[in-house]
C-alpha positions in Angstrom: -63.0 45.0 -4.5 -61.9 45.5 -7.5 -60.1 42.2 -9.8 -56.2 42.3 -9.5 -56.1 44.7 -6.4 -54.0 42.9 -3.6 -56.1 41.6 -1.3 -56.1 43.4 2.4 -55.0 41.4 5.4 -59.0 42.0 6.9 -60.4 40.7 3.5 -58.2 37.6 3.3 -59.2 34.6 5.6 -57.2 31.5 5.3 -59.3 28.4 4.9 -57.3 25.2 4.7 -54.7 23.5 3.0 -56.0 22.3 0.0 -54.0 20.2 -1.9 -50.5 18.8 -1.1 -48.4 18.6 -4.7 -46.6 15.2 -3.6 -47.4 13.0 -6.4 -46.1 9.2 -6.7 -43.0 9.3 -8.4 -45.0 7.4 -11.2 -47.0 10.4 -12.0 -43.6 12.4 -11.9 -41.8 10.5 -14.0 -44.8 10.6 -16.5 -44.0 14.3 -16.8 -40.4 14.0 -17.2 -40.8 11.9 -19.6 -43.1 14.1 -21.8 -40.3 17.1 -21.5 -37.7 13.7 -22.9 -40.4 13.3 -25.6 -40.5 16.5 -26.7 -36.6 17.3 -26.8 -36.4 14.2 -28.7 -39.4 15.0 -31.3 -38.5 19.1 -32.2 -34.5 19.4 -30.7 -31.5 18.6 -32.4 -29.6 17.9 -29.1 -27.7 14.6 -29.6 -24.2 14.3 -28.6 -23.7 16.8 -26.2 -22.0 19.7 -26.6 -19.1 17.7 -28.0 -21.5 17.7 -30.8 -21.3 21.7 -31.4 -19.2 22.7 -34.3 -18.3 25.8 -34.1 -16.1 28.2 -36.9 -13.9 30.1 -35.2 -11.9 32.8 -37.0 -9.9 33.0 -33.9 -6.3 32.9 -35.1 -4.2 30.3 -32.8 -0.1 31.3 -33.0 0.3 27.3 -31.6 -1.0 25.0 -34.7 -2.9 21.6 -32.9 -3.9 18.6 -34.5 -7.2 16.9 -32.9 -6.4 12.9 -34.3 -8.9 11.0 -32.5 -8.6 7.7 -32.8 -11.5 5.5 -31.3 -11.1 3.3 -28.7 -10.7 -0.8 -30.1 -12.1 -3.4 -27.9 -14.4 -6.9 -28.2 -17.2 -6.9 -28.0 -19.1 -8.5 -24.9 -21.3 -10.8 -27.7 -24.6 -8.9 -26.3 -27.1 -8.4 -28.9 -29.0 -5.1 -28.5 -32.7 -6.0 -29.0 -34.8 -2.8 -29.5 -37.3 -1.4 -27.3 -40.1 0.9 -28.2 -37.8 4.1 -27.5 -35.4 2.7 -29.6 -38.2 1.9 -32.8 -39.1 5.8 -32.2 -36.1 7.5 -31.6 -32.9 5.8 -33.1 -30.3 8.0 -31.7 -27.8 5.4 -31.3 -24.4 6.2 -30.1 -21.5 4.1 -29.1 -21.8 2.7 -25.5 -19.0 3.0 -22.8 -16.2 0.3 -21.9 -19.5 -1.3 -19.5 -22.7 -0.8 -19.1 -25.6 -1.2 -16.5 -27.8 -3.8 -18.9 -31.5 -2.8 -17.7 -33.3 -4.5 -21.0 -34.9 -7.3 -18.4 -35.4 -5.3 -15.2 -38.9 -4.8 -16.3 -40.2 -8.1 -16.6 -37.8 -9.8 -14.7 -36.2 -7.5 -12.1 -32.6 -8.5 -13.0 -29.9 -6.8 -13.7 -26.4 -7.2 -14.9 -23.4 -5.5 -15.6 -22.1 -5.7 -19.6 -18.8 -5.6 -21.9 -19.6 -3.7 -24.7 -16.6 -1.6 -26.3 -17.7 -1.9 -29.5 -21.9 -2.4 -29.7 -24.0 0.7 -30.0 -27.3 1.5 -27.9 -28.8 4.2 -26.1 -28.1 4.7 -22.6 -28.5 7.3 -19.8 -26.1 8.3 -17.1 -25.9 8.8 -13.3 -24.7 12.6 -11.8 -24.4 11.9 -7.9 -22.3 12.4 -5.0 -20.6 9.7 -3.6 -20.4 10.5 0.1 -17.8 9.3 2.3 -18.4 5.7 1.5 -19.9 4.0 -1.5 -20.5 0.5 -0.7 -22.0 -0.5 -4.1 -18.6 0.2 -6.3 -17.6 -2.7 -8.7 -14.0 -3.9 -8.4 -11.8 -7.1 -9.6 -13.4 -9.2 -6.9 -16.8 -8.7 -7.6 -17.0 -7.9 -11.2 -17.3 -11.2 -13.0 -20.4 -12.4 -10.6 -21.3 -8.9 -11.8 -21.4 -9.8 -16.0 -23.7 -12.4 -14.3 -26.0 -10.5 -12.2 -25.8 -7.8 -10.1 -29.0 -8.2 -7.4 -31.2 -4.4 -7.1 -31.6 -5.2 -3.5 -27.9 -4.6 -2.9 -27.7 -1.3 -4.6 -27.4 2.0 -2.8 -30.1 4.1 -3.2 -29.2 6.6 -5.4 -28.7 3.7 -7.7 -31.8 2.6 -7.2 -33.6 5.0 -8.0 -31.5 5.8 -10.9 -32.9 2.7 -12.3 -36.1 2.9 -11.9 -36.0 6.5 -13.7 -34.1 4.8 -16.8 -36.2 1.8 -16.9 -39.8 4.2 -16.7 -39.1 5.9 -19.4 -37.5 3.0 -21.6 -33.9 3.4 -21.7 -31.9 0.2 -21.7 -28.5 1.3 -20.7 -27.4 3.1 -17.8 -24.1 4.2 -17.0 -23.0 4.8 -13.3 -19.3 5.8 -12.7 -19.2 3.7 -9.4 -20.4 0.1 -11.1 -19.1 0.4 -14.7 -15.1 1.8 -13.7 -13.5 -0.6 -12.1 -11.9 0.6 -8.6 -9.0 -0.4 -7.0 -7.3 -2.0 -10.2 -3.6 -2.2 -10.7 -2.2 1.4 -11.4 -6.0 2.3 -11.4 -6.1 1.8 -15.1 -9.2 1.5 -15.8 -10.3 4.5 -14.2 -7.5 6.2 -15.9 -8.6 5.6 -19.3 -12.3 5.8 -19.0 -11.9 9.4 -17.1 -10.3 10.7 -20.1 -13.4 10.2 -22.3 -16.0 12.0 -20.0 -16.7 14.3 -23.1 -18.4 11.3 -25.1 -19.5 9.2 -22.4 -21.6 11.9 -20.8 -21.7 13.6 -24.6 -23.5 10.3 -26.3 -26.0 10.1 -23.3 -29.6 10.5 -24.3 -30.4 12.1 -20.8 -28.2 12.5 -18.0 -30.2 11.9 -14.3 -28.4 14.4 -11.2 -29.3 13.7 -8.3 -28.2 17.5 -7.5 -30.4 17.6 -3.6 -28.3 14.2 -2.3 -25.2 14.2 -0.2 -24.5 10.8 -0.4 -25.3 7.6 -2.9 -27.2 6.2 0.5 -30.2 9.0 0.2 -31.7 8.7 -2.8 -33.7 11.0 -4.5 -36.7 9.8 -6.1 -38.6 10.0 -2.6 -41.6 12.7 -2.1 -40.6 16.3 -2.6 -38.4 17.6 0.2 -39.6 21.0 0.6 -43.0 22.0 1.8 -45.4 22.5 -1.8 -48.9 22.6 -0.6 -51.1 25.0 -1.9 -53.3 27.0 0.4 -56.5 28.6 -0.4 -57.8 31.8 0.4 -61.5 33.5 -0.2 -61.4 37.3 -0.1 -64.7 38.0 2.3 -65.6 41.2 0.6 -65.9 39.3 -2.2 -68.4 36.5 -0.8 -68.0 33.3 1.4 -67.7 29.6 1.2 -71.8 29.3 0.4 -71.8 31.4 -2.2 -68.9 31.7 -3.9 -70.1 28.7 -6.5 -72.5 31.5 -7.6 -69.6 33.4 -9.4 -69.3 36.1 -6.1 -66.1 34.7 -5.0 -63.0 35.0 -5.7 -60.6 32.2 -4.9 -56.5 32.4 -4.4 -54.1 29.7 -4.7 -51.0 30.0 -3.3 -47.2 28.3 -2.3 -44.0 28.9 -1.1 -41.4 29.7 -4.1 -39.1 26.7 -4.6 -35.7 27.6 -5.1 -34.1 27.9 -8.3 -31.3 30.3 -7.5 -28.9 27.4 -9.3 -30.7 29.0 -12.2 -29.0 32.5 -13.7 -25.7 34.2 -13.7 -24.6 32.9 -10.3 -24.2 29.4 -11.9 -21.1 30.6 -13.2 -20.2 32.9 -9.9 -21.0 30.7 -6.5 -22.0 27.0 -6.3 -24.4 25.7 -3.8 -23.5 24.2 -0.3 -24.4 20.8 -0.9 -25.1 18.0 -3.5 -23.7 17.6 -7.3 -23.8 21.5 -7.5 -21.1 21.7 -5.1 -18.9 18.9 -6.7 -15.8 19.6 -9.1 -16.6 16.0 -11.0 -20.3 17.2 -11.4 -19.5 20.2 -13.2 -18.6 18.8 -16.3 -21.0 16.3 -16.2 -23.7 19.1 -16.6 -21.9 20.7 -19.1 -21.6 18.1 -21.4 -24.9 16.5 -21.3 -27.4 16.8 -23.6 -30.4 16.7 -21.6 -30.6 17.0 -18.1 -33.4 16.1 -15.4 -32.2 17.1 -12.3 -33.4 16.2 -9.2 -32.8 19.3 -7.0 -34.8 22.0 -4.3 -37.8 19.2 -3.8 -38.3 19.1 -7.4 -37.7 17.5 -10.8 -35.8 20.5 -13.9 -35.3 19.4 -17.4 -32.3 20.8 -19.5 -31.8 20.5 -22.7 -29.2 22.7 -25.5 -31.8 24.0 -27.4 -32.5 26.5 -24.3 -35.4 24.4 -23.3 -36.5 24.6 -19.4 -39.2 23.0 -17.5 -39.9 21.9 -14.0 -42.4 20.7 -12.1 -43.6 24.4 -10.5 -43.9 26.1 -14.2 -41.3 28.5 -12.8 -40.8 31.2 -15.4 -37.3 30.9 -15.6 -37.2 32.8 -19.1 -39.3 35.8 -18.5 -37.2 36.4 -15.5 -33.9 36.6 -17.3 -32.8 33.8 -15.6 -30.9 31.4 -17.9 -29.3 28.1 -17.7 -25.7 26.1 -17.4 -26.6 24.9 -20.4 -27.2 28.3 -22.1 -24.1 30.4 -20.4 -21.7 27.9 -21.5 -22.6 27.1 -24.9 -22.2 30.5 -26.6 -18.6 30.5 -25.1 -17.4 28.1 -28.0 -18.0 31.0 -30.5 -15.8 33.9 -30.1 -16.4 37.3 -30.7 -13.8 39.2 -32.7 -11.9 40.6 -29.6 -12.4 37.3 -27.6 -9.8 34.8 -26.6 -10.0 31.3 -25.2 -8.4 32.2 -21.8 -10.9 35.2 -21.9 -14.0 32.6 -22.1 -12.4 30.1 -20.1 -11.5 32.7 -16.8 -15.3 32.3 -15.7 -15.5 28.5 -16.1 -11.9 28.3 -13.9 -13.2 30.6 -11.3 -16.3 28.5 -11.0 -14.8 25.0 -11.1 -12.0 26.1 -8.5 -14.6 27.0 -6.0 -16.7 23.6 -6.0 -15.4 20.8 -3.9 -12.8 18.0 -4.8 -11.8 14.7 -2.7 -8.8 14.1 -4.4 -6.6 16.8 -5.2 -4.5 15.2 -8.0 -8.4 15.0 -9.8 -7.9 19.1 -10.1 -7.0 18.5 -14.0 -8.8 15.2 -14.4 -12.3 16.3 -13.5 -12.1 19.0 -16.0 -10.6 17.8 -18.8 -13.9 16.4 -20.7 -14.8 20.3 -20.7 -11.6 21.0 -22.1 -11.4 19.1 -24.6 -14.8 20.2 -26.0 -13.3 23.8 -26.5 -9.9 22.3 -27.5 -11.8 21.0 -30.3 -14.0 24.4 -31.0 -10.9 26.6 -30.7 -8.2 24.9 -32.1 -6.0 26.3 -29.0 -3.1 24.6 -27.4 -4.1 23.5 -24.0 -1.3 23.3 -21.2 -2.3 22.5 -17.6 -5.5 24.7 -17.3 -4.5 27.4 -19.3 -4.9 28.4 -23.7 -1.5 29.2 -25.5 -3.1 32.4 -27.0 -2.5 35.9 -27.3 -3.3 36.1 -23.3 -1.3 33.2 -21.7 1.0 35.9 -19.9 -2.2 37.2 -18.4 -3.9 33.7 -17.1 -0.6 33.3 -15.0 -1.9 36.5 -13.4 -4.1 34.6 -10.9 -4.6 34.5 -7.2 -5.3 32.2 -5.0 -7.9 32.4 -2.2 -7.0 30.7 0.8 -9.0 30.1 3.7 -9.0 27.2 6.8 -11.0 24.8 4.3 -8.2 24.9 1.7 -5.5 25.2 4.0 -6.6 22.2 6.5 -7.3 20.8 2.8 -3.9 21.5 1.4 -2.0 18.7 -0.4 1.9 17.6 -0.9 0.8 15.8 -3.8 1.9 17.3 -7.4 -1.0 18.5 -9.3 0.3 20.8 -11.7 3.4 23.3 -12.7 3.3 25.7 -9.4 2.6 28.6 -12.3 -0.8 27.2 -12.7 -4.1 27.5 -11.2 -4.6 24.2 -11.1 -1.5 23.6 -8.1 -4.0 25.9 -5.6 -6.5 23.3 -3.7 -9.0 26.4 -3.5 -10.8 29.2 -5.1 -8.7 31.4 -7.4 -9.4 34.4 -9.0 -7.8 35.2 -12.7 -7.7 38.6 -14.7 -8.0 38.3 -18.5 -8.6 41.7 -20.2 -11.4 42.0 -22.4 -10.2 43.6 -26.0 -13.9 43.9 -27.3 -15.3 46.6 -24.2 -15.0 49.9 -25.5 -12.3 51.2 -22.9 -10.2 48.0 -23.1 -7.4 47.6 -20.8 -5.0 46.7 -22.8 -1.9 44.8 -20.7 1.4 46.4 -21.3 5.0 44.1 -21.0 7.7 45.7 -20.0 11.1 44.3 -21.6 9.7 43.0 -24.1 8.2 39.8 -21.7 7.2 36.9 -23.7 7.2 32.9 -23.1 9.3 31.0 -25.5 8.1 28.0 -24.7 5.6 25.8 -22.2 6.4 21.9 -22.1 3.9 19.7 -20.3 4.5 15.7 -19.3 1.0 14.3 -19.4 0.4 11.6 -16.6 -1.7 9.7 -19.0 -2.4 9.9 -22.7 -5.3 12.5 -22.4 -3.1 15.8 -23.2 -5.7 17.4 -21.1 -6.2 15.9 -18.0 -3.6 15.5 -15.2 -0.2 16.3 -15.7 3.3 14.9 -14.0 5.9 17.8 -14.7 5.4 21.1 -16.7 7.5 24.1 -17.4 7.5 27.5 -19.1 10.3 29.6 -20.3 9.7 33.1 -20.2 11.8 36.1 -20.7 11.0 40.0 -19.1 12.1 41.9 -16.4 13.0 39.7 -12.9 13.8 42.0 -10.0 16.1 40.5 -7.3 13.9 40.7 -4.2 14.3 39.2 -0.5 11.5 38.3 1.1 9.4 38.6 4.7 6.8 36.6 6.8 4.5 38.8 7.9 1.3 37.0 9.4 1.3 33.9 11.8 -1.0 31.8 9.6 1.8 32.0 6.9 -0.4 33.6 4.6 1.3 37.3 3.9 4.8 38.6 3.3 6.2 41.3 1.8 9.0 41.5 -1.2 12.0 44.3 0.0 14.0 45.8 -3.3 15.7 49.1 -2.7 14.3 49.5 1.2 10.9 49.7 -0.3 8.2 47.2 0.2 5.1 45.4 -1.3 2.8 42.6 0.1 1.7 40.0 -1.7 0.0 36.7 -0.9 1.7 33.0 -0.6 -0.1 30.6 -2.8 0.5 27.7 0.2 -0.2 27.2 3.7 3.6 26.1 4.1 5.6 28.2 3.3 8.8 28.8 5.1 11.4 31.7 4.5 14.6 30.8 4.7 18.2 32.3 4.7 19.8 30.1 1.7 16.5 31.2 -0.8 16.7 33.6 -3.5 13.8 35.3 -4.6 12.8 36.7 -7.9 9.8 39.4 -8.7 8.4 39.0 -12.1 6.4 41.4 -13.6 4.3 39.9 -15.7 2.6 42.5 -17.6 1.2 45.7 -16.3 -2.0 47.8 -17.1 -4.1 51.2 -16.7 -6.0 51.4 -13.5 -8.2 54.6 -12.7 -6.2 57.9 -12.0 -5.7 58.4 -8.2 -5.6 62.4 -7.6 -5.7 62.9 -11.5 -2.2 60.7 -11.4 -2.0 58.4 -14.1 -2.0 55.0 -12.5 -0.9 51.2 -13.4 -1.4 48.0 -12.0 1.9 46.2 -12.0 0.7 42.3 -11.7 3.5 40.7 -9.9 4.7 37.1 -9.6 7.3 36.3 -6.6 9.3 33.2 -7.6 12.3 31.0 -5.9 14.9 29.0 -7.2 14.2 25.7 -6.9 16.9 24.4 -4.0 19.7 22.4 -5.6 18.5 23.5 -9.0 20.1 25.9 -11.6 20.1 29.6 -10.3 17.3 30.3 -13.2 15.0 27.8 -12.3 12.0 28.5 -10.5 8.6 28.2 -8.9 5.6 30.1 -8.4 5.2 30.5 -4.8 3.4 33.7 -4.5 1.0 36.6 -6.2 -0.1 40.2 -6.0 -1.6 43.3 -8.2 0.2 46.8 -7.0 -1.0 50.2 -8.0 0.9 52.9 -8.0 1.1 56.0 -9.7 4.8 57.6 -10.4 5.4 59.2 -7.4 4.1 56.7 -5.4 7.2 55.9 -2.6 6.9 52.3 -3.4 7.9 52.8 -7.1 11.4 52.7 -6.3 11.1 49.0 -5.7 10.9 49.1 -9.5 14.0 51.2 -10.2 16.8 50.2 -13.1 14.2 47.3 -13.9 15.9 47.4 -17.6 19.2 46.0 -15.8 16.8 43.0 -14.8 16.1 41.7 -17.8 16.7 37.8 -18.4 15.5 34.1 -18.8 14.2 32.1 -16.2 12.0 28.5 -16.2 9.9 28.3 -14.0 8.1 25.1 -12.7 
């Protein structure tokens, strides 16, 4: 036989099972917290990605002014004595409103809950999904014995075991969204303010722990792998058996089933996975914005960090495969190219976020808005509801929803956003933004001169990006008078009717209802070269069906459906289209 050839089926006998790779999670925490060690020793990695500066020569037509001004507060009076990961690594950032005080859990099992708005430390924090009950939440009742102490017996286990990772490798903070935000407070304030500093809170982190494998904060995820790791052994007979294969004859093979890391690679950004933090809108940002990440995920432990650092527990060769991280897609987006736009770099991150899974609807803004204000801050843009005032606004209305029974069942009455953004679908969208640096651009034409004059948003709190209460935009361009049919049962379909020619399009809701007394608008938003169908030049015409808002001015409107048509010239349906110039006027839609 000779070395390297695959070995036959006849000259491969399976021995035994040789080894199981289960490990205490001692002896795995040891290793996590050598990859810690190392980001900390070589990487400049502090701060997050709110800590990347980037120059952008990006010109912005809307000026913005980023005034921070830091949050004031007492302090709780709790001195921060130092531990030996403090004396090595004095990375000290500012701690959150409250903090999970683990500085005595080692010696003395106790815990506590502390005010600390204005002391400095280092801390961890807590990626997890709550499940459909989280019996471990602080609130008004229970906080103040909390300050006091706060028992680990009665933790769920997710926070357990969030503990006991923070306290093994010697960090004396931890933050956990569920103990240090208050719920159920008048006007939920406090969650309300401290959900608009995700960016910094997650940011200022030394490591962030996901439990990415666990439905619910009652699971846990510090337990033995879940997935099947043994290694088996097989001896090739041709090469020599078990007696004498200690004389150098034999040849011995190790082997395992792969572990899956398809989380890894391009399809981070394309489809989430089924289950755990990977499928949660909240979570998304919290990867994002960490700087170092050990997640807990597929039976196994992954480091993270944003100097495009990798590890896990199998050795997977993540790099030479192509196969790059969250961490290492999203970074590079908050430096432009020449041709790039914000709503260009942001039309991946939107697709992705829209199609992991949200509890609360009016969170659609909220739970991306640490995220957003990172690039806000890198680009310099204008943000409005979901979408960058840049050169391609006109084209980020140009999304579609994609409705299925999950976001229809799912569907809210609740206001989320202005009905011409993506953020008012409870689903999946899709969104086209043209690409001016490919080298056959498809540059968007607008008919009429169509431009916005001007987009108002009322925040519902003061982070400018995170949710909003009302929201506008007025636009001018070509707005065809249309009537309008149902054409499926589910209420998903119609078609607009102008000139006894037709076009489907798609209703953005479930309930939808077409009635006699509404008036219905076609907008054409911008339209661009498709490929030639029988050598005919062809356009898409992208296509926004609006209604006046009942009661309203006849010019105001919503958003209440979407659709791309291509047609060439002589296509019969182009007649919908006809004297479009004696169409042109204003309209605000909302």
């Amino acid at each position: 036989m000779v070395l390297g050839r695959p070995l036959n089926v006849e000259e491969t006998i399976l021995l035994t099972q040789v080894r199981s790779s289960e490990q205490s999670w001692q002896g795995r925490l040891q290793q996590a917290n050598s990859w810690i060690h190392h980001c900390l020793n070589n990487h400049q990695c502090s701060g997050g990605l709110a800590a990347k500066t980037f120059q952008n020569d990006y010109e912005n037509e809307v000026g913005v002014k980023n005034d921070k001004h830091p949050e004031e507060g007492e302090s709780s009076g709790a001195s921060l004595r130092e531990t030996s990961f403090l004396e090595v690594h004095r990375q000290i950032s500012k701690l959150p409103r409250r903090v999970l005080d683990l500085r005595d859990f080692g010696s003395e099992k106790r815990l506590r809950l502390i005010n600390s708005m204005a002391d400095c430390g280092i801390y961890a924090c807590l990626s997890y999904t709550w499940g459909r009950k989280n019996t471990g939440v602080t609130t008004t009742q229970n906080l103040h014995d909390r300050l006091d102490n706060l028992p680990f017996d009665n933790l769920p286990q997710t926070y357990k075991d969030a503990v006991t990772v923070a306290a093994f490798i010697e960090i004396p903070f931890l933050w956990i969204d569920g103990l240090c935000i208050i719920q159920g407070d008048a006007d939920f304030k406090d969650w309300a303010e401290l959900s608009s500093q995700m960016a910094e809170i997650y940011g200022n982190a030394v490591l962030v722990i996901a439990a990415a494998d666990s439905n619910s904060v009652e699971e846990g995820f510090l337990s033995t792998p879940k997935l099947p790791q043994e290694l088996v052994k097989f001896q090739s007979s041709a090469l020599g058996s078990l007696e004498n294969r200690s004389e150098g004859t034999g040849l011995s093979v190790f082997a395992r089933a792969m572990l899956d890391h398809s989380w890894l690679g391009w399809s981070t950004l394309a489809e989430p996975k089924s289950r755990g933090t990977l499928s949660r809108s909240w979570c998304f940002q919290e990867e994002v914005l960490a700087s170092r990440l050990l997640t807990f995920f597929g039976g196994e432990m992954n480091f993270q960090c944003l100097e495009d650092e990798y590890r896990c527990e199998c050795a997977f060769p993540a790099a030479p495969l192509g196969l790059v991280t969250i961490k290492e897609l999203y970074e590079p987006r908050l430096k432009l190219g020449d041709m790039e736009t914000p709503n260009w770099m942001w039309q991946s991150t939107v697709e992705h976020y829209t199609r992991r899974k949200l509890t609360v609807a009016t969170d659609r803004l909220t739970a991306l808005s640490g995220v957003a204000r990172v690039v806000q801050s890198s680009l310099r843009t204008k943000y409005a509801a979901g979408h960058w005032l840049d050169r391609d606004f006109l084209c980020s209305l140009c999304w579609a929803p994609v409705r299925n029974r999950e976001t229809d069942r799912t569907y809210s009455q609740d206001y989320v956003a202005p009905s011409w953004s993506w953020a008012a679908h409870n689903g999946p969208i899709t969104m086209w933004i043209p690409y001016g640096g490919s080298e056959e651009p498809g540059t968007p034409r607008f008919l009429s001169k169509t431009v916005v004059r001007n987009v108002g948003i009322i925040p519902a709190t003061e982070d400018e990006t995170g949710a909003v209460k009302g929201g506008g935009i007025t636009a001018s361009g070509v707005f065809l008078d249309i009537s309008v049919l149902m054409t499926s049962r589910d209420q998903s379909a119609g078609v607009m009717v102008r000139s006894s020619e037709k076009i489907p399009f798609y209703f953005d809701r479930p309930t939808e209802t077409v009635r006699d007394t509404d008036k219905y608008f076609c907008w054409i938003v911008c339209t661009l070269p498709s490929p030639p169908v029988s050598k005919k030049r062809s356009e898409t015409y992208c296509l926004m069906v609006l209604r006046t808002m009942p009661g309203g001015p006849a010019h105001f409107c919503e958003r209440v459906g979407f659709t791309d048509f291509d047609g060439t010239a002589s296509d019969p349906s182009m007649k919908l289209f006809k004297g479009f110039r004696d169409s042109i006027r204003t309209a605000v839609i909302i």
